[in-house]
C-alpha positions as CSV (number, residue, x, y, z in Angstrom):
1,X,-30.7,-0.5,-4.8
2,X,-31.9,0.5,-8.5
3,X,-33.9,-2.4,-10.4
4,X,-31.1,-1.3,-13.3
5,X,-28.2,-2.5,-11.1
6,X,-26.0,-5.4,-13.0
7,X,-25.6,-9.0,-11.1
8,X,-22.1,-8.2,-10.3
9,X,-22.7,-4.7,-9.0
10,X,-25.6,-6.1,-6.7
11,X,-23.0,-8.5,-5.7
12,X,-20.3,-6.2,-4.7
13,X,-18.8,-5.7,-1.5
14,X,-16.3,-2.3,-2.3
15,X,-13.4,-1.5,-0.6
16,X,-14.3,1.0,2.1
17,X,-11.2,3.9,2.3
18,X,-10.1,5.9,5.3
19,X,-12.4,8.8,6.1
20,X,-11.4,12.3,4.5
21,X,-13.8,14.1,7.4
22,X,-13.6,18.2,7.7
23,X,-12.9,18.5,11.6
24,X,-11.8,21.6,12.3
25,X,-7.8,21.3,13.9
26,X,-8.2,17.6,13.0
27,X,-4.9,15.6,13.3
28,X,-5.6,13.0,10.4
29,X,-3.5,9.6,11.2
30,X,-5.8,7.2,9.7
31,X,-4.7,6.6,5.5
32,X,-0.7,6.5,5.8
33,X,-0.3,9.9,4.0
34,X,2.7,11.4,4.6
35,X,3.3,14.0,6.7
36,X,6.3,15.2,4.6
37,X,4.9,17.5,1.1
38,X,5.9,16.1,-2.2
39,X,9.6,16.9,-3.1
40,X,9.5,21.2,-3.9
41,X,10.7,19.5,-7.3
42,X,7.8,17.9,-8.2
43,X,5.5,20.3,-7.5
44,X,7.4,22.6,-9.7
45,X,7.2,20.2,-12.7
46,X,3.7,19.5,-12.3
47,X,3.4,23.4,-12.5
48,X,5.5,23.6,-15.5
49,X,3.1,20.7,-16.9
50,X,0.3,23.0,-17.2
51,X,0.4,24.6,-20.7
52,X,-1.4,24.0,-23.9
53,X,0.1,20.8,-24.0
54,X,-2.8,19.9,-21.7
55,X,-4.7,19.6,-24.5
56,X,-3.1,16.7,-26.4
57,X,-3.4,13.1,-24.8
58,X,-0.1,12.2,-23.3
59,X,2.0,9.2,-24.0
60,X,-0.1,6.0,-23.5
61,X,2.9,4.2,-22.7
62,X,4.6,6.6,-20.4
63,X,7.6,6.0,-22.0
64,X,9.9,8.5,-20.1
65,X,8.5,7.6,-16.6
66,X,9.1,4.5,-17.6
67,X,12.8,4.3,-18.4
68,X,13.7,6.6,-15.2
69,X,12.1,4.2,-13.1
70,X,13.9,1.5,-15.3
71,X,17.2,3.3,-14.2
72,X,16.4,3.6,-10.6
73,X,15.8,0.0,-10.5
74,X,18.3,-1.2,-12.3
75,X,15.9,-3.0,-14.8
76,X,15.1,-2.7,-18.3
77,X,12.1,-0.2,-19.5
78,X,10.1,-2.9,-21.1
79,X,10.0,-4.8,-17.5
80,X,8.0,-1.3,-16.0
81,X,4.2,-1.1,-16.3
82,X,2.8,2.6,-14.8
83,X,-0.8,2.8,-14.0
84,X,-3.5,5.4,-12.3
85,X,-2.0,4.5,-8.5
86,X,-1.1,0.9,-7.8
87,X,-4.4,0.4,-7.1
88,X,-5.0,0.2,-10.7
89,X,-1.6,-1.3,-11.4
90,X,-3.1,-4.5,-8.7
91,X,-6.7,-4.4,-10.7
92,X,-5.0,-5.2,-13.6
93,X,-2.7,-7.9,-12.2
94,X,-5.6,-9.7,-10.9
95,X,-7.5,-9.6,-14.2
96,X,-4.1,-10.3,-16.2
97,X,-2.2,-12.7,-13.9
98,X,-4.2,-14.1,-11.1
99,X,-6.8,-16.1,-12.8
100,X,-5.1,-18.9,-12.9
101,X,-6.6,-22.5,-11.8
102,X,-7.1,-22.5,-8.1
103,X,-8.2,-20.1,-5.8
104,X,-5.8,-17.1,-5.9
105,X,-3.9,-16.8,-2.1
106,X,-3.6,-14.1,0.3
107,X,-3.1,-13.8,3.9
108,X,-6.3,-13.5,6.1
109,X,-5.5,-9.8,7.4
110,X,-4.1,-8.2,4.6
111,X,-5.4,-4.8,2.3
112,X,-9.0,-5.2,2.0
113,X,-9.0,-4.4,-1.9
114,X,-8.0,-8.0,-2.8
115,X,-11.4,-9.7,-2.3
116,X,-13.1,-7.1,-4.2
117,X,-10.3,-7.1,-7.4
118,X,-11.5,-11.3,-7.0
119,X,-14.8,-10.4,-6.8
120,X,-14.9,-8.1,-10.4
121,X,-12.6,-10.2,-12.1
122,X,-14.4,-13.6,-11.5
123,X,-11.8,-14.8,-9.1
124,X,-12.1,-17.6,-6.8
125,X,-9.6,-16.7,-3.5
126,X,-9.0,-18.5,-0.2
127,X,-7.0,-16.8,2.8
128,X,-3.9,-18.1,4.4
129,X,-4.4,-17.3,8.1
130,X,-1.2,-15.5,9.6
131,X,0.5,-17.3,12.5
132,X,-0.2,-16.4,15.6
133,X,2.4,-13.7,15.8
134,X,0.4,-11.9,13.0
135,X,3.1,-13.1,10.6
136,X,3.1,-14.5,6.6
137,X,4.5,-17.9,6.7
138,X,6.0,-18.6,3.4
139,X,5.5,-22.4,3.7
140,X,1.7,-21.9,4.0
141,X,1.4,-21.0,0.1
142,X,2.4,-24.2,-0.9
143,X,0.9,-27.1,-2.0
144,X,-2.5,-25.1,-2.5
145,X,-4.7,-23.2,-4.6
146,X,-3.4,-21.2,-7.4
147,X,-1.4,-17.9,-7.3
148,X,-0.3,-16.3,-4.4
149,X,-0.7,-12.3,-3.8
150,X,1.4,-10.5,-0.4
151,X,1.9,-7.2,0.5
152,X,5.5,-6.3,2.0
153,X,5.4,-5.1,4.3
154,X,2.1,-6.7,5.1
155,X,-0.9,-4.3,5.9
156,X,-2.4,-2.9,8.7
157,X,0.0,-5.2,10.6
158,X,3.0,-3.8,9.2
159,X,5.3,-6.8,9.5
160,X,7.6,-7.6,6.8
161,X,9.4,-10.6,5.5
162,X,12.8,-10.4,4.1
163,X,14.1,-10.9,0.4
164,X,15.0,-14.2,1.4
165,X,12.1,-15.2,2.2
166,X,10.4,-13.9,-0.6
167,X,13.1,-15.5,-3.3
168,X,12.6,-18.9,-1.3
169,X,8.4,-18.7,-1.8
170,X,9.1,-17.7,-5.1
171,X,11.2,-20.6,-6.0
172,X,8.6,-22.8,-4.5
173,X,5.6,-21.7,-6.1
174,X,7.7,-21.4,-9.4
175,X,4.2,-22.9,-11.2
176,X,2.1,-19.6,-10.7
177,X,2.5,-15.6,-10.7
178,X,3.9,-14.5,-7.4
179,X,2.9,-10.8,-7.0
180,X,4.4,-9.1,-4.2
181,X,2.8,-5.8,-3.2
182,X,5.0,-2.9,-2.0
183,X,3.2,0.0,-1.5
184,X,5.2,0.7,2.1
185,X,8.7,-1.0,0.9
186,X,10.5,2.2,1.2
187,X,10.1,2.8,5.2
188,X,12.9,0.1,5.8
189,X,11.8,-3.1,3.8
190,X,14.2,-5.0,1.4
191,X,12.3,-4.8,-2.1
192,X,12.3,-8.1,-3.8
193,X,12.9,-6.1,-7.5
194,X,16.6,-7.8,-7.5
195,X,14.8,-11.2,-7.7
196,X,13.0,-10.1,-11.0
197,X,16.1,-11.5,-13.3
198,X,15.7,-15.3,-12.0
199,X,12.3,-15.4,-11.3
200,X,10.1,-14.7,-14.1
201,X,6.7,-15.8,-11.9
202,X,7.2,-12.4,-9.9
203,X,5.5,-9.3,-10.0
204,X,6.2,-6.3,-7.8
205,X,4.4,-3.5,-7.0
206,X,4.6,-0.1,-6.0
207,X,3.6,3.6,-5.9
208,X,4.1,7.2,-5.4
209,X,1.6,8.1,-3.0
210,X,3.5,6.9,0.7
211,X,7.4,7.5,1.0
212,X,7.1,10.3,-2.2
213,X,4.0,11.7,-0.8
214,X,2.5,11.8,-4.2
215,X,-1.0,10.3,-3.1
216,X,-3.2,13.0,-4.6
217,X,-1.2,12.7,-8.2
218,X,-2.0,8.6,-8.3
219,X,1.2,7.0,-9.5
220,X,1.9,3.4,-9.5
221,X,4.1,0.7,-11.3
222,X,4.8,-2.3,-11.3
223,X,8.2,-4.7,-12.1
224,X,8.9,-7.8,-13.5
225,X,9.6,-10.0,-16.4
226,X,8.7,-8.7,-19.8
227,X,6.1,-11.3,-20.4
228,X,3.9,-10.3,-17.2
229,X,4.5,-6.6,-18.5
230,X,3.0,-7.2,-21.6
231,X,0.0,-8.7,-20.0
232,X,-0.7,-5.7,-17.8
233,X,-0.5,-3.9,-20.8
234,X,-3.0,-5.7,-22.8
235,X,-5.4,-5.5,-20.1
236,X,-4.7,-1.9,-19.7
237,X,-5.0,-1.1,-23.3
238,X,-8.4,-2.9,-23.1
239,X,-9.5,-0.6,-20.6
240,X,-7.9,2.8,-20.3
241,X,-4.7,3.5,-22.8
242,X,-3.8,7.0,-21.3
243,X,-4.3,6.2,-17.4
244,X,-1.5,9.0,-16.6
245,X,-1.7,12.4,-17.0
246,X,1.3,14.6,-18.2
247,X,1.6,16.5,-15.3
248,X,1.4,13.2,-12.9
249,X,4.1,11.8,-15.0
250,X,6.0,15.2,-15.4
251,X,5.6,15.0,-11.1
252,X,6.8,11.6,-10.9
253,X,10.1,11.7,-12.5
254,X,11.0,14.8,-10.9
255,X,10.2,12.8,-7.5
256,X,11.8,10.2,-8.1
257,X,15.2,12.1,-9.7
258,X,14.9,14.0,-6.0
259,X,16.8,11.0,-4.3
260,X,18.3,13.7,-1.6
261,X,14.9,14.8,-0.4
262,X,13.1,11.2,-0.7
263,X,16.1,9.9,1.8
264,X,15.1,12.8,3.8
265,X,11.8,12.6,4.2
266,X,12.0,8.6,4.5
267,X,14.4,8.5,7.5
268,X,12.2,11.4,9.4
269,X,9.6,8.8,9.2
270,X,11.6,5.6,10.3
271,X,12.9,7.8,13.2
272,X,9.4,9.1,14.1
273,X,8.0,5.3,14.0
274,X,10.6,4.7,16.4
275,X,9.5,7.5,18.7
276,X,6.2,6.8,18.8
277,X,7.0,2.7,19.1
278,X,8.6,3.5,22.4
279,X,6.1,6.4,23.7
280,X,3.4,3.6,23.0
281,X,5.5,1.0,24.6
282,X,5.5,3.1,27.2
283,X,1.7,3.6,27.6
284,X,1.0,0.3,27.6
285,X,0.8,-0.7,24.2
286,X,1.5,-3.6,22.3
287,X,3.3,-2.9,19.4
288,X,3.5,-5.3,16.2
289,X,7.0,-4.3,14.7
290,X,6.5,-2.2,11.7
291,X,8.4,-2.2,8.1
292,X,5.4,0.6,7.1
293,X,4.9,4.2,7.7
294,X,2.3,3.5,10.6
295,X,1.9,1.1,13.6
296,X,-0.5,-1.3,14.6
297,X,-1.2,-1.6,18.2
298,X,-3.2,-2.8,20.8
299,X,-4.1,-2.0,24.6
300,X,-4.6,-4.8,26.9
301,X,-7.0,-2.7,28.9
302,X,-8.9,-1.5,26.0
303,X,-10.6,-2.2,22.7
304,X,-9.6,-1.3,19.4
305,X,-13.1,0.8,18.6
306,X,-13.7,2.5,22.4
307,X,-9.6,3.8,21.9
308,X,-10.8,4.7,18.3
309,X,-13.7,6.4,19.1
310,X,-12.1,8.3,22.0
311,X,-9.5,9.5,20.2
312,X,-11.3,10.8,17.4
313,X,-13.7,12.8,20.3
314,X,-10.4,14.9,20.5
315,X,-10.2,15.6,17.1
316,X,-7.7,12.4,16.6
317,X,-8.2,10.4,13.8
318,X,-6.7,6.5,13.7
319,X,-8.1,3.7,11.7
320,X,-10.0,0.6,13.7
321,X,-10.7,-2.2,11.3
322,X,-13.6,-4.4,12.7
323,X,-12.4,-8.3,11.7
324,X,-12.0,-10.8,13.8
325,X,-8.5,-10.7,14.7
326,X,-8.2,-7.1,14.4
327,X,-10.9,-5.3,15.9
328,X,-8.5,-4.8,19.5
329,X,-5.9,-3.4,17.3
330,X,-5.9,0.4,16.0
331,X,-3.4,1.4,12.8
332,X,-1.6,4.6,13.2
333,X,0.1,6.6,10.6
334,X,3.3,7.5,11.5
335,X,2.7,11.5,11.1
336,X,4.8,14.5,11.6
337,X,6.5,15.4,15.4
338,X,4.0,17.8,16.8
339,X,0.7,15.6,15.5
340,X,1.9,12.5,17.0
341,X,2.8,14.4,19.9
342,X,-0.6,15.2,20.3
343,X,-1.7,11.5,20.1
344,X,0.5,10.4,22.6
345,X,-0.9,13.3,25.0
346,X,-4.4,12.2,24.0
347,X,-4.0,8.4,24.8
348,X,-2.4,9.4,28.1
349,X,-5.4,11.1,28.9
350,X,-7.8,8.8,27.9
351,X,-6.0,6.0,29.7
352,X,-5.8,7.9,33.0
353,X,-9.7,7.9,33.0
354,X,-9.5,3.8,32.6
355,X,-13.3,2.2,32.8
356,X,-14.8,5.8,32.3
357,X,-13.5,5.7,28.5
């Protein structure tokens, strides 16, 4: 640790991603990438991106992106904020909308990021433990602390709650900024974007990089009244006013205008999630059902971490989280036919050797 360190970066517990390792004939099922490429679209605009125009800073308020996704979404272009991946859009919205008075709330097993955004924007935060069905209860976040944070579906577990639900928290907690956190919305989860006109406390969020396997471009945005946009935008303006690239924005509208090859791709997924929830089943497994593009599962037999480590010994790659009420549990992108094939023939081997794991 250098003497020159600041307080807060002593302080600092980061976020800790998914490996990227180089194993050779690796089958990589731990970071929820898709297995699908980008829309053949995209790829072409972010080719036809690359001139001299590379040379000129692009718009700092993304003003095309902005007004397609306005007109997918049925909302208005000045209630769209685009950032560097929605885990930029998220730092903002903590720095911008979550300091409120109270500890800002968020489920106990949830994305890992949201202590550390508290912890670099001064944040106090206290966790809402999930029932014991690994389930958000709405009617925890009330009555308590300050503004409320959820992803939807919820991560690792993958478990979703419906528009309803989220309408009727949102209703509730009228007083503070509800942001709702969508990253995996698209695998079979209602968005709660239709709830933006009547509630102007809610903020949702979501990007390119899962169901438009974009996650090497970084493209995120966020929804909601006009008066949380602008604040986004002040804090972004503070920090970084050209956070997108013109060939990540030329990308992104051309994914997003590809609606034929996003449904596609999308419903491979849902019906490979599917697949593999049964062939798990099947094995043995417990299976938490999943709104997501991966599953989260557990073995009675086995722990999380020996399953983990086994796996990854055949070249196998899942992602164990160590916590409390997770480390049994192993996440599981939901990857393309032949790699999950492989899986499943790797856990039935390693499950026929039982103690000798």
């Amino acid at each position: 640790m250098s003497r020159y360190w600041s307080e807060l970066a002593r302080g600092l517990s980061p976020y800790v991603p998914g490996e990227q390792p180089q194993i050779p004939g690796l089958v990589k099922l731990n970071t929820n990438e898709s297995p699908f490429g980008p829309s053949p679209k995209a790829i072409e605009a972010v080719r036809a991106a690359a001139t001299d125009t590379l040379r000129l800073y692009p718009d700092p308020r993304s003003t095309r992106l902005r007004e397609v996704l306005a007109d997918y979404h049925k909302v208005a272009p000045e209630q769209v904020f685009v950032g560097n991946g929605s885990d930029e859009v998220l730092a903002h919205a903590f720095a911008a909308l979550l300091k409120q008075p109270g500890p800002v709330l968020f489920p106990d097993v949830t994305y890992s990021f949201y202590p550390v955004w508290c912890r670099l924007s001064g944040i106090e935060h206290e966790v809402v433990p999930l029932d014991a069905e690994m389930r958000v209860r709405g009617a925890d976040y009330l009555n308590r602390g300050g503004a409320i944070i959820i992803a939807n579906p919820n991560a690792p577990t993958g478990i979703a709650l419906s528009r309803a639900e989220i309408e009727w928290l949102a209703t509730r907690r009228a007083d503070v900024p509800v942001v709702i956190d969508e990253a995996y919305v698209d695998f079979g989860t209602e968005t709660s974007v239709p709830l933006i006109r009547d509630h102007p406390n809610l903020l949702v969020v979501q990007t390119m990089s899962k169901s438009r396997s974009l996650a090497g471009l970084r493209v995120g945005y966020a929804i909601g009244d006009a008066a949380l946009i602008e604040a986004l935008t002040r804090v972004k303006d503070s920090f970084n006013s050209y956070p997108l690239g013109r060939p990540a924005e030329a990308g992104a509208i051309a994914a997003i205008q590809d609606e034929a090859y996003f449904q596609a791709t999308r419903s491979s997924t849902m019906c490979n999630r599917a697949s593999l929830t049964a062939d798990l089943t099947g094995l043995g497994f417990d299976v938490l059902p999943s709104g997501a593009n991966f599953v989260f599962v557990r073995h009675p037999d086995h722990s999380g971490q020996e399953l983990a480590a086994a796996l990854r010994e055949r070249a196998v790659l899942v992602r164990h989280f160590s916590g409390p009420r997770t480390s049994n549990f192993m996440r599981i992108t939901i990857g393309s036919d032949v790699e999950l094939r492989v899986l499943t023939d790797a856990l039935s081997e390693i499950l026929a050797k039982g103690s000798s794991i």
